[in-house]
VOGU-3710 file (C-alpha; in Angstrom, 3 decimals, decimal comma):
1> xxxxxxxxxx> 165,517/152,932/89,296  169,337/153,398/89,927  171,878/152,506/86,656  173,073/149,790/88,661  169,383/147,859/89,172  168,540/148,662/85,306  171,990/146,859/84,176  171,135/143,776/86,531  167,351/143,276/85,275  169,048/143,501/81,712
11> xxxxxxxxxx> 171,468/140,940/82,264  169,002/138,525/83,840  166,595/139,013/80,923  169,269/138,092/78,433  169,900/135,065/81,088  166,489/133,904/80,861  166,440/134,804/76,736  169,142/132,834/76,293  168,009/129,507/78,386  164,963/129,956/76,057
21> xxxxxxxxxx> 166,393/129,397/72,910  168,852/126,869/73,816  165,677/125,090/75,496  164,463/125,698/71,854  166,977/124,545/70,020  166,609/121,034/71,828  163,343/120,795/72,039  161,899/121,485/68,821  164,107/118,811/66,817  163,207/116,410/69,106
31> xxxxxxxxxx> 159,789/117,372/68,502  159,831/117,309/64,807  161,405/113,946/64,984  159,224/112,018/67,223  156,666/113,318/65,163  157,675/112,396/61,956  158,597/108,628/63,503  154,949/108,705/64,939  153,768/109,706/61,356  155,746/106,733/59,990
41> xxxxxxxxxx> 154,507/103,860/62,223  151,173/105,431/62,087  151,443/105,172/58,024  152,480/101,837/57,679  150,166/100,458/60,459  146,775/101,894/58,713  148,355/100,656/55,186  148,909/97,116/57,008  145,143/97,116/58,280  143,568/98,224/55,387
51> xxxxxxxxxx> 145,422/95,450/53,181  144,504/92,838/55,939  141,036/93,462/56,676  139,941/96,063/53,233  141,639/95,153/50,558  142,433/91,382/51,509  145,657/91,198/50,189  149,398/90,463/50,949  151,610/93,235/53,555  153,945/93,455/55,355
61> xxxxxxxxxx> 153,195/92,281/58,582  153,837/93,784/62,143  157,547/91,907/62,150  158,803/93,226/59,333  157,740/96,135/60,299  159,861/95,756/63,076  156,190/97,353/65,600  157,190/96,238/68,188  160,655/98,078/68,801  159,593/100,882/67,278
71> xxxxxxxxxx> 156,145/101,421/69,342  158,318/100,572/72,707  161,161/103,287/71,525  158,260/105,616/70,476  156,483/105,651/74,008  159,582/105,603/76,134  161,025/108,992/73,740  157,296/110,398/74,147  156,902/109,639/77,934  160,767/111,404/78,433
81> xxxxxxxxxx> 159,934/114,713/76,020  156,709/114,849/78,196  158,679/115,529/81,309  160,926/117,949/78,993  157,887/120,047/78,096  156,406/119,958/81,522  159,434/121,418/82,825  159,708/124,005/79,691  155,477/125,445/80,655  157,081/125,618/85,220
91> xxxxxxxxxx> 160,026/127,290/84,081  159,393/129,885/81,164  156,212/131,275/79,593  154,087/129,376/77,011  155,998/129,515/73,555  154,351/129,241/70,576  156,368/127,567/68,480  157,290/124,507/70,827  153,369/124,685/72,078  152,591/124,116/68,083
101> xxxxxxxxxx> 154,931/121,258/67,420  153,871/119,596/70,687  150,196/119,759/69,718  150,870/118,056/66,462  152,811/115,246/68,321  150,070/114,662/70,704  147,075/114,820/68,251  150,138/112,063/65,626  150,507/109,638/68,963  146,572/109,401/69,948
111> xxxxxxxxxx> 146,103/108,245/66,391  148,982/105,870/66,316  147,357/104,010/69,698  144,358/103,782/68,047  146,027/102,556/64,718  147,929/99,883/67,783  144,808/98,487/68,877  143,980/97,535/65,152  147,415/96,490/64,112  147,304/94,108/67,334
121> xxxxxxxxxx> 143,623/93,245/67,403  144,649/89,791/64,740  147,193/88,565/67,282  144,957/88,972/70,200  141,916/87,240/68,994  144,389/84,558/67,863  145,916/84,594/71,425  142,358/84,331/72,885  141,582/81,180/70,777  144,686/79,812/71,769
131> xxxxxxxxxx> 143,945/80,064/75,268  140,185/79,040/75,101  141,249/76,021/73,353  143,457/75,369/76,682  140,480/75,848/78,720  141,995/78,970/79,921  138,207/80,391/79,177  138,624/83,475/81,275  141,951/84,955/80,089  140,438/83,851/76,492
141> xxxxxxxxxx> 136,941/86,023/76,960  138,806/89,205/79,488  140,968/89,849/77,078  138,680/89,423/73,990  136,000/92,467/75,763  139,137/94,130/76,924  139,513/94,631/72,945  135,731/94,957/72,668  136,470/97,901/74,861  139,444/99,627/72,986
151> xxxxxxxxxx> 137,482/99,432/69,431  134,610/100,900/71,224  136,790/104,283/71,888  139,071/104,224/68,710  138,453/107,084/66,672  139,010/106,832/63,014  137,452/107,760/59,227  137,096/106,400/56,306  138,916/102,766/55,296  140,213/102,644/59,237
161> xxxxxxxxxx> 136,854/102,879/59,949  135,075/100,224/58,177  138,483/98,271/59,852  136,941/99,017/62,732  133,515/98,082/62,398  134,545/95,063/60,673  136,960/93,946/63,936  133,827/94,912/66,704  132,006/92,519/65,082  134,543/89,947/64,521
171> xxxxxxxxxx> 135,033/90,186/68,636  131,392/89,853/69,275  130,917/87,278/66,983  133,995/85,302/68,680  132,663/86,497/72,329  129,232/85,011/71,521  130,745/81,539/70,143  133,025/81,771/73,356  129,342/82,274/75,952  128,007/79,493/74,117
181> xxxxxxxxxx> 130,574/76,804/74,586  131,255/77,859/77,950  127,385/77,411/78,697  127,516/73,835/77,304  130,215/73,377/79,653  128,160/74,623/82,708  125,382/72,537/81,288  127,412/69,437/81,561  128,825/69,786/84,888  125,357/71,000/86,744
191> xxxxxxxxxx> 122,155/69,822/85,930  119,161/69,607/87,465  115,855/67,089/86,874  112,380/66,342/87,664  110,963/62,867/87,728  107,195/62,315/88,024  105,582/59,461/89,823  101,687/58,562/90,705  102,183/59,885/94,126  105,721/61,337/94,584
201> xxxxxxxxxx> 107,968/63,723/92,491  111,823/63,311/92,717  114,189/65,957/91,938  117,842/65,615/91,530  120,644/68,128/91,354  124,236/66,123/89,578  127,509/67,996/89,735  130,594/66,283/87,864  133,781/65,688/89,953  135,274/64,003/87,302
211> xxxxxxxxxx> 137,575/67,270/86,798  137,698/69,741/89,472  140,426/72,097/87,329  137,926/72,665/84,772  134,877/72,920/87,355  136,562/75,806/88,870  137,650/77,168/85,624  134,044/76,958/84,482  132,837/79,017/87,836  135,519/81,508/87,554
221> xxxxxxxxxx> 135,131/82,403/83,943  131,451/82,831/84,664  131,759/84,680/87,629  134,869/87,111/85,864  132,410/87,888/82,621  129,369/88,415/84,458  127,405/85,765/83,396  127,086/83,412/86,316  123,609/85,462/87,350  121,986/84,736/83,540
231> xxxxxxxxxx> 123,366/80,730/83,444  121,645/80,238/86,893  118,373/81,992/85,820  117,113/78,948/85,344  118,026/76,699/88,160  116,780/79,853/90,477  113,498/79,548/89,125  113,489/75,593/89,626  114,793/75,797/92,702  112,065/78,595/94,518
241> xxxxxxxxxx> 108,874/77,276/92,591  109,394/73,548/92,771  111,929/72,745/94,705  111,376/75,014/97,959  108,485/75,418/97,395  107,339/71,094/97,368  109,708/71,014/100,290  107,711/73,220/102,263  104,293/71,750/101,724  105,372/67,940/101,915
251> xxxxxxxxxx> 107,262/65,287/103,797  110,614/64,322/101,847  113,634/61,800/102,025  116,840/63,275/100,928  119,327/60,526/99,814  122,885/60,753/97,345  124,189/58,769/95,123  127,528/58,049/93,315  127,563/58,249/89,117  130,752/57,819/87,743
261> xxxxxxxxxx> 132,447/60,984/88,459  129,224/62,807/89,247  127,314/62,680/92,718  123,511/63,100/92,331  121,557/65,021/95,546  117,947/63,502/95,557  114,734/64,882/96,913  111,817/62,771/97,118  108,535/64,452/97,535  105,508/62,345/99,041
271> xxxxxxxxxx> 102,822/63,674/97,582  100,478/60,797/99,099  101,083/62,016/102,870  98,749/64,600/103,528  100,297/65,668/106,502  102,465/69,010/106,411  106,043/68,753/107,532  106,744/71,200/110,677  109,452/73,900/110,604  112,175/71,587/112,260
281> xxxxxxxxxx> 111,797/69,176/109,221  111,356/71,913/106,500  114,153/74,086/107,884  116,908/70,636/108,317  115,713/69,453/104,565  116,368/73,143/103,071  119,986/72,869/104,955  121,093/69,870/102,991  120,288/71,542/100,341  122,176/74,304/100,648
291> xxxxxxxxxx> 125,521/72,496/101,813  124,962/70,037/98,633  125,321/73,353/97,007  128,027/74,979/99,136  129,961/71,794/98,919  130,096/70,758/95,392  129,538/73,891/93,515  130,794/76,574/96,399  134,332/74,764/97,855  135,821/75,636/93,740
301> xxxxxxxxxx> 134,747/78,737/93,359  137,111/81,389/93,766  136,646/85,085/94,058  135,735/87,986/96,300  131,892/86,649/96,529  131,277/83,340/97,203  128,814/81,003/94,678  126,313/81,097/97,403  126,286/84,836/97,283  125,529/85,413/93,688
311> xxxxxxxxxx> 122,948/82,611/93,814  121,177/84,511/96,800  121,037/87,613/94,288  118,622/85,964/91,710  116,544/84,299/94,820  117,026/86,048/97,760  113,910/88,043/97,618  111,512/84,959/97,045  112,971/82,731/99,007  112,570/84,938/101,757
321> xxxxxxxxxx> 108,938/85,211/101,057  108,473/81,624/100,672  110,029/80,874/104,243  108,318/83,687/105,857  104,400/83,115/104,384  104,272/79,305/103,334  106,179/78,202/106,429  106,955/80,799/109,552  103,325/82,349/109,300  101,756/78,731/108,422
331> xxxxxxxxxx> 103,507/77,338/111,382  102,271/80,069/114,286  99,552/79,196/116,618  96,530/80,273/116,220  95,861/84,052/118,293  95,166/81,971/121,674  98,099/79,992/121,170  100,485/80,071/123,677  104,237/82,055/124,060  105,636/78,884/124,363
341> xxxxxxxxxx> 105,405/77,519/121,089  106,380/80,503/119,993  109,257/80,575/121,074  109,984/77,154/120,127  109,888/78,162/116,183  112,048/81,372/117,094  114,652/79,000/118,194  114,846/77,083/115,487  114,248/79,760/112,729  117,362/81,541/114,456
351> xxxxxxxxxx> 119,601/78,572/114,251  118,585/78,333/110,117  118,821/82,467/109,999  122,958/81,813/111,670  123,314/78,872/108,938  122,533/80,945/106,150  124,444/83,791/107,435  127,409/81,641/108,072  127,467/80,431/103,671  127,003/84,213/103,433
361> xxxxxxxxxx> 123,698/83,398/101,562  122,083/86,721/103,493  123,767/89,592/105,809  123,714/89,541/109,463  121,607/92,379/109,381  119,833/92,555/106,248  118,060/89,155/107,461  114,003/89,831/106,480  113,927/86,597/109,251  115,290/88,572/112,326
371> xxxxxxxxxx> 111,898/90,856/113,088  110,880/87,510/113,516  113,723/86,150/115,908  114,145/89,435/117,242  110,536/89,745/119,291  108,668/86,410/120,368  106,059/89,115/121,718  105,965/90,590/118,560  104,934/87,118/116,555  102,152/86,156/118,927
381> xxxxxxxxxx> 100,626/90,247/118,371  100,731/89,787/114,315  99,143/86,659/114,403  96,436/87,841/116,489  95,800/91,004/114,783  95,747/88,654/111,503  93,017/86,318/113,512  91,197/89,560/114,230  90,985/90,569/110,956  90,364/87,348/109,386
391> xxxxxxxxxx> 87,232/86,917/111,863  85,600/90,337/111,301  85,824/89,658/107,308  84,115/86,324/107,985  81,198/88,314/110,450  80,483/90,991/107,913  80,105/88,498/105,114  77,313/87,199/107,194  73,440/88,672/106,487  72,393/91,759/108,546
401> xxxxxxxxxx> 69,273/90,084/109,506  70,501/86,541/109,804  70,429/86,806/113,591  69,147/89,967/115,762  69,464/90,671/119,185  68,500/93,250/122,174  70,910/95,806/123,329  71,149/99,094/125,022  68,846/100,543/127,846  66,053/102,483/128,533
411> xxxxxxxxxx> 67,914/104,772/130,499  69,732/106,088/127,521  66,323/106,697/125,685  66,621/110,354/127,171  70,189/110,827/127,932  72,823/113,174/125,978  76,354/112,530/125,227  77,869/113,221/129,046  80,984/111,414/129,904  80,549/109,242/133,411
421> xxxxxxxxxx> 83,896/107,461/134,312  81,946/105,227/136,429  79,404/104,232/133,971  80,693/100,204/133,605  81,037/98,705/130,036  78,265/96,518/129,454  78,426/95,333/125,946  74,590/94,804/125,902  74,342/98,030/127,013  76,598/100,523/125,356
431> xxxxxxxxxx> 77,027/104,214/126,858  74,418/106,134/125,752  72,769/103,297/123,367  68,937/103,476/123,860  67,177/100,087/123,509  67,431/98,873/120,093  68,101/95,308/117,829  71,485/94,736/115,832  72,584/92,157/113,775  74,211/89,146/116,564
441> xxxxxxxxxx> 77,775/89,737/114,154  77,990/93,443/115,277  77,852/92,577/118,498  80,503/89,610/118,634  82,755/92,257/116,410  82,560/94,356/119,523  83,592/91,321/121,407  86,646/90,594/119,709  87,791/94,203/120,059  87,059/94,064/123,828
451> xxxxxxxxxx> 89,373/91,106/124,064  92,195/91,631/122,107  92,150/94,936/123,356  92,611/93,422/127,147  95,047/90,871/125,734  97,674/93,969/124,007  97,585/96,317/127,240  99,343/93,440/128,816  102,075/93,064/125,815  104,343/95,758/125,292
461> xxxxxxxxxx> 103,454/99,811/124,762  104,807/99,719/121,539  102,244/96,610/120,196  99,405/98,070/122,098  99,792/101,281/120,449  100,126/99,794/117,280  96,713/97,479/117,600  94,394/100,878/118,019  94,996/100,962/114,051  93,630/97,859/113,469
471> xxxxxxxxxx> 90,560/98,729/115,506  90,465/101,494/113,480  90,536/99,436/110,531  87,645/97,317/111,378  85,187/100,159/111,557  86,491/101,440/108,281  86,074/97,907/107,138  82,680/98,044/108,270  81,702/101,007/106,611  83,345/100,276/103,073
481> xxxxxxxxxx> 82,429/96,379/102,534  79,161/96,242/104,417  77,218/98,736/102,028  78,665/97,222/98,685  77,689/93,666/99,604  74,102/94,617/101,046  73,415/97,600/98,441  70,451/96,304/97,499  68,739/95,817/100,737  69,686/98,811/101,716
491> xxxxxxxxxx> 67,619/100,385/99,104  64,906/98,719/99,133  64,374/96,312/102,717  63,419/98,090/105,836  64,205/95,895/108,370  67,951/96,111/106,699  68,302/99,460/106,991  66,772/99,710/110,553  69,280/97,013/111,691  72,225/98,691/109,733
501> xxxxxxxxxx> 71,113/102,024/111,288  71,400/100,165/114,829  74,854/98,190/113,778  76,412/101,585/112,770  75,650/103,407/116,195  76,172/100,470/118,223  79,529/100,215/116,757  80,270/104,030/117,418  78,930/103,416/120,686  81,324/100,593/121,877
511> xxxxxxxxxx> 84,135/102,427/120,467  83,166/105,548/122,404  84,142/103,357/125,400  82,919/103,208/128,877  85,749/105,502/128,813  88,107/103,485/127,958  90,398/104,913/130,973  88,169/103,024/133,014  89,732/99,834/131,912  92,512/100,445/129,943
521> xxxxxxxxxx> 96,150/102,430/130,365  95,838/106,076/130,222  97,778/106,147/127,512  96,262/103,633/125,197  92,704/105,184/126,315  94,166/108,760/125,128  95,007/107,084/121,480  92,488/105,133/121,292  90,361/107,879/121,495  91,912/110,154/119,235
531> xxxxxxxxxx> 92,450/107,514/116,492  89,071/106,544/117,072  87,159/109,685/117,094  86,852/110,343/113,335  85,575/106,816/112,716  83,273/107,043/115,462  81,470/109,890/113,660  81,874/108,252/109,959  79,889/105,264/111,380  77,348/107,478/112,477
541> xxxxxxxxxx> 76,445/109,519/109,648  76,763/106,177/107,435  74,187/105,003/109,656  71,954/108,190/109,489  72,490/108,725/106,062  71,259/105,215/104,655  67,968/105,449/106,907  67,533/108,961/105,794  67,551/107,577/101,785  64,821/105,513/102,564
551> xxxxxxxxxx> 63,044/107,799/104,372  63,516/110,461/101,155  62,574/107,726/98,829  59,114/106,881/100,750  58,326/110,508/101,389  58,471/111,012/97,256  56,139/107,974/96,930  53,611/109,747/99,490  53,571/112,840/97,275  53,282/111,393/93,941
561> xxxxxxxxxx> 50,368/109,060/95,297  48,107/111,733/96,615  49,290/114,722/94,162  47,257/114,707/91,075  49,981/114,131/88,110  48,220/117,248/86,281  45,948/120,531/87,317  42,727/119,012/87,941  39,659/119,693/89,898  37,970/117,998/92,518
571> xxxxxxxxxx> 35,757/114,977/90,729  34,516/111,931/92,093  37,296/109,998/90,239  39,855/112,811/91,984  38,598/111,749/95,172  39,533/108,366/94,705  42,879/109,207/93,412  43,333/111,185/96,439  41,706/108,478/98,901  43,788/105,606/97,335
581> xxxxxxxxxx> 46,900/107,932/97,919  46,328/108,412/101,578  45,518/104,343/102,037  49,147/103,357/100,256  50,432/106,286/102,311  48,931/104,433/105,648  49,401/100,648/104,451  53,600/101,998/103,729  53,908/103,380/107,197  51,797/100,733/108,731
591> xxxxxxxxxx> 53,949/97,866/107,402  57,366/100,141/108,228  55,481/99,815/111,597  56,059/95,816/111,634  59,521/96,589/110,380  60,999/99,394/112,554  59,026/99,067/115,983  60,778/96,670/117,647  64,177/96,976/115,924  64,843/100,926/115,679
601> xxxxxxxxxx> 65,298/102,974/119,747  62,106/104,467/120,306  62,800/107,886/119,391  64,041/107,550/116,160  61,011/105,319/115,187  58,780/108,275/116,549  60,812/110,455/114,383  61,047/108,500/111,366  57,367/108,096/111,345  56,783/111,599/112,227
611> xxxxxxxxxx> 58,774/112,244/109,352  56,605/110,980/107,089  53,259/111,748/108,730  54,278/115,617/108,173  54,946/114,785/104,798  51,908/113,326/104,525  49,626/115,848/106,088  51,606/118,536/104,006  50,846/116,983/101,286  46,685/116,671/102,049
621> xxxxxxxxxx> 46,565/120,411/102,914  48,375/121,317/99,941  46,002/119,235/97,839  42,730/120,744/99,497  44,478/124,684/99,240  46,005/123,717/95,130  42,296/124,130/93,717  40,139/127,348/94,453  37,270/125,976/92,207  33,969/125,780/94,141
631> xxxxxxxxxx> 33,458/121,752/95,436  30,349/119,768/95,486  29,320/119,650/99,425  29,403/115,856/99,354  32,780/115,796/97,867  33,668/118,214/100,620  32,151/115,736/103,414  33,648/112,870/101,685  37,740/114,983/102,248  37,056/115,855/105,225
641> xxxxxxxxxx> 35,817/112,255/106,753  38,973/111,370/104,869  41,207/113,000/107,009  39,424/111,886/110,286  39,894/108,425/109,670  43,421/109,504/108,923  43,825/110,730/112,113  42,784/108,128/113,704  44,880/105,388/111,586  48,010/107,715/112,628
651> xxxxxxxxxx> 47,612/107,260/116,107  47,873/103,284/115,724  51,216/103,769/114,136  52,564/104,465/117,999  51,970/101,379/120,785  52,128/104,663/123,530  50,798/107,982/123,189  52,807/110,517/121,550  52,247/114,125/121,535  52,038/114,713/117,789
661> xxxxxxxxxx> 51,987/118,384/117,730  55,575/118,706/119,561  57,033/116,061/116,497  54,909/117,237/113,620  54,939/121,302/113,173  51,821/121,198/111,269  49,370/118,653/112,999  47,520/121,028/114,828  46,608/122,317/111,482  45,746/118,823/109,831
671> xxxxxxxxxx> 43,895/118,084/112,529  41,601/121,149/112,198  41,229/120,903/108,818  37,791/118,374/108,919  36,379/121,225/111,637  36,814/123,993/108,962  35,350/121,752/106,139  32,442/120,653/107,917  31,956/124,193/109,479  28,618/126,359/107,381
681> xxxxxxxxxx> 29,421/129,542/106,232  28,624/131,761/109,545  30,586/129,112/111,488  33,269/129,706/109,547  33,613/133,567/109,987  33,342/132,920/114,222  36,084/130,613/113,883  38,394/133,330/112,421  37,005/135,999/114,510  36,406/133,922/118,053
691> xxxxxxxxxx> 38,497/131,252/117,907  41,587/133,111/116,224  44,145/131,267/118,674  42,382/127,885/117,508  43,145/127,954/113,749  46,521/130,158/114,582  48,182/127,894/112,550  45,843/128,937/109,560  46,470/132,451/107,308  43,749/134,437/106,187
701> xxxxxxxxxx> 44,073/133,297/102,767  43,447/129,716/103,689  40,358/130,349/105,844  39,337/132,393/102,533  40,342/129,265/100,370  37,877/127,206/102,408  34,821/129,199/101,533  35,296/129,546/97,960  36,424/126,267/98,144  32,757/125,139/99,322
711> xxxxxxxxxx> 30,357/127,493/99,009  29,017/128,836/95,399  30,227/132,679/94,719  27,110/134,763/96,298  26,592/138,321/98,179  26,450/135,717/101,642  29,796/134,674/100,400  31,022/137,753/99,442  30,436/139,110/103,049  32,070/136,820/105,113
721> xxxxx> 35,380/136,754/102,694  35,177/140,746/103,564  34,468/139,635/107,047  37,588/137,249/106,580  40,700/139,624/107,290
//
């Protein structure tokens, strides 16, 4: 650096060096003596408050104190030496010594504010009664929680702070005297009554008019303190659940009258005419209501919301309801009613929707009423789907058996599931549906889906779409309520079950379709479809598992009745136990025989009773092969004649012939059993040796069973079991 750059930076250091002090030099006793003035006020405002409001005694008060020149001079010298010091921290670095003092003059003011607010607090709560007791009640209660507010953020210790305690709950105590006259005022200006007669009620709404001034002071001081919304709690409650709510389910005359300086809206209920008022009359009577409202109480109040707005807030929500389920919904046609009419109530329900909008009692398009102006298509669909749904509940309330009908075909007895598009829908005949009986309820549930399914492909894509759910919903319906209201009989009745069984694949059936693109839009046939599918299988395996149940429980009661309850041999009085097993064994399938023939398709009745005839002849062989002791040759006789009049009783369970030994795996074996008991002891070895592919269905150790089963233990004996192999 050259001599000549060195001399300049020095010079313009001692510049700058120099500005600082002098900046110094001003600042600081400025500084020290706004501080010390702040100190002062700050000293005898705290000894002022404590006297006044600790120590109850005599002090100098705020004038003689001169507070009020000396707090203005104080905050115009602190909002100047602000500036100063803002410009002192842009222009030079942060000194510590001015950075000091300033602290201490900030952290002296913030405590002489607070130390304000309770040197003022006396006068304002004075000015506030002044001005309440002008009926100025909202300048009187703003500025009272105004202070509220201040206290609530002064800091302060010790005696200032029992002050301060001691002031918050003057000011609420004052506040809450305040809330309570200004609520005897609302109460006299608005009220509302009920007057009960032997066959009408009267209700009456009275404003005063007397005084409009203090009416609209009343209103505004409510609205400004936030307590409008609590003082009409309890007209909004009168007015949704008696008022609105009489008005909608009875004819009413609506007539004024003139009090001195009040005017009295009356409503008249007739609570002898039993017929309901339509939505023209309840929609006009609910608009004089409203402008009674809007006119007396509405035209003085004045603010950014209107009186009918913060009325709507507290009954919006319910009103809304009450309209839309005790009068719009009440007031639709039934499902076969026509567009017409409704388009009649959308006319008029738009028309009250505009009135309300127009006394800004709802937004334009907040409005819960315009999805019902919006689509007349749209009404006409909900109504239906609700007539749908209210007619299925009422059909699976009714019995399963109450009523039983014919359906399917023949032709289906031997058909699988192969899609034919030009199979036609035939609701007595379902797609694939062998011949069978259902309950008459399932069937007309089938109806009303056919229908209404017709009736939405001509409405709109949108409501079409929408009604596959329900559909859905009725076969979930189906399965959930049926089985809890009939769980009994279908435990424990047959013909239930069967019929159930039946109901559950018909219904799967029909929803199958004939396809449904036969006769519906592709794509409503698509959806309906792919909703459909899982609830088309859930039916089914309802169906299947309830008759499968039974079927468990009456193939445990075969078993236990022929099964001897401990190791026993055979005895006379075993033979009966086992004979009286098979006859409750026959006399169970034979009356399941009444119950299922006619009402199950053919082939599952064959296999049901198949079912149990394997269980049953499982259950006879096991028997005979359980006991190796040798048998008494009548008690042998007596088995196997047993078992031939069983097979003859089993064929009677079937009006046609039925090849048993393609259903039942062991019949051939059951069947041969009374040939191998009746067979001597020679016989017995050619039937093993000869006639091998006979007994094929018999082991060696059976066939070895059998003769040590019958015949006493002997070298004869001993040679055919060797000859047995």
């Amino acid at each position: 650096m050259s001599l000549v750059s060195c001399a300049v930076s020095e010079e313009a250091n001692k510049i700058n060096s120099d500005n600082v002090k002098k900046y110094q030099h001003e600042l600081l006793p400025k500084l020290k003596d706004l501080t010390e003035r702040v100190q002062l006020l700050s000293w005898a405002l705290q000894q002022n408050v404590i006297d006044t409001y600790i120590n109850y005694t005599v002090t100098k008060s705020l004038e003689q104190l001169n507070f009020k020149s000396r707090k203005l001079k104080i905050d115009n010298d602190y909002n100047t030496l602000e500036e100063e010091l803002r410009t002192f921290t842009e222009d030079f670095n942060d000194n510590d010594g001015i950075m000091k003092n300033a602290e201490a003059l900030h952290k002296s003011y913030h405590i002489l504010k607070d130390l304000c607010v309770l040197g003022e607090a006396k006068s304002v709560i004075n000015r506030a009664n002044h001005e309440f007791n002008r009926y100025n009640y909202s300048e009187a209660m703003l500025s009272l929680k105004n202070l509220k507010g201040q206290l609530d953020n002064v800091k302060a210790d010790g005696n200032v702070a029992k002050v301060v305690l001691n002031l918050y709950d003057h000011v609420e105590n004052q506040l809450a005297l305040f809330t309570a006259h200004l609520s005897i005022e609302w109460e006299d200006v608005f009220t509302w009554s009920e007057k009960k007669g032997l066959n009408f009620l009267i209700y009456s709404l009275s404003v005063q008019q007397s005084d409009q001034v203090l009416l609209q002071r009343i209103l505004n001081t409510l609205y400004v303190t936030d307590r409008m919304k609590a003082e009409l709690w309890s007209f909004s409650d009168f007015f949704i659940n008696k008022l609105v709510h009489n008005v909608i389910r009875h004819n009413c005359d609506i007539f004024t009258e003139d009090h001195i300086g009040a005017i009295v809206f009356n409503i008249k209920i007739d609570l002898s005419d039993n017929t309901k008022p339509n939505y023209q009359t309840i929609f006009n009577n609910l608009t004089a209501i409203f402008e009674f409202l809007q006119s007396t109480l509405g035209s003085q109040f004045q603010s950014d919301e209107t009186f009918t707005q913060i009325f709507a807030k507290s009954i919006k929500s319910d009103f809304f309801d009450k309209i839309i389920e005790d009068c719009v919904r009440s007031n639709l046609q039934s499902y076969d009613g026509s567009y017409q009419s409704y388009k009649n109530i959308v006319i008029e329900l738009d028309s009250f929707n505009k009135f309300l909008i127009e006394i800004k009692f709802v937004d334009p398009d907040d409005s819960p009423l315009n999805s019902y102006i919006e689509n007349t298509e749209c009404l006409l669909y909900n109504k239906k789907c609700e007539k749908l749904l209210i007619n299925v509940r009422s059909l699976i309330s009714q019995s399963l058996s109450y009523d039983s009908i014919e359906v399917g075909s023949t032709l289906n007895d031997n058909k699988t599931d192969q899609s034919n598009n030009e199979i036609p829908w035939d609701l007595n005949a379902p797609v694939y549906l062998p011949k069978c009986m259902i309950s008459r309820n399932v069937k007309t549930i089938m109806t009303l889906i056919k229908d209404h399914l017709e009736e939405s492909s001509k409405l709109p894509e949108k409501y079409s779409m929408k009604f596959v759910s329900y559909i859905k919903d009725i076969a979930v319906m189906y399965q959930c309520v049926v089985p809890r209201k009939f769980k009994i009989n279908l435990e424990s009745c047959p013909s239930d079950i069967a019929l159930f069984f039946n109901n559950c694949y018909y219904l799967a059936h029909g929803l199958v379709g004939p396809p449904w693109c036969t006769t519906l839009p592709q794509d409503l046939a698509d959806r309906l479809v792919l909703v459909l599918f899982e609830c088309i299988q859930d039916l089914r395996v309802l169906g299947l598992e309830k008759l499968s149940l039974y079927l468990q429980q009456q193939k445990t009661v075969i078993q236990e009745g022929i099964q001897p309850k401990e190791s026993t041999s055979w005895t006379h009085e075993e033979f009966e136990h086992f004979d009286c097993g098979i006859n409750r064994a026959m006399t169970l399938m034979k009356e399941l025989k009444t119950s299922w023939l006619h009402i199950l398709p053919s082939r599952m009745y064959v296999m049901s009773m198949c079912t149990l005839i394997e269980v049953l002849c499982e259950t006879v062989l096991n028997r005979i092969f359980c006991d190796i002791k040798h048998v008494s040759e009548d008690l042998v006789y007596l088995i196997a004649t047993r078992i031939e009049d069983t097979l003859e009783e089993v064929v009677t369970l079937f009006e046609e012939p039925i090849e048993l030994e393609e259903q039942i795996s062991i019949w051939i074996k059951f069947s041969r059993m009374p040939l191998l008991l009746k067979a001597q002891l020679l016989e017995i070895s050619e039937l093993w040796n000869k006639d091998r592919e006979l007994f094929s269905d018999y082991t060696c150790e059976e066939f070895r069973h059998v003769v040590k089963m019958r015949f006493a233990d002997d070298k004869y004996r001993l040679k055919i079991l060797k000859e047995i192999q």
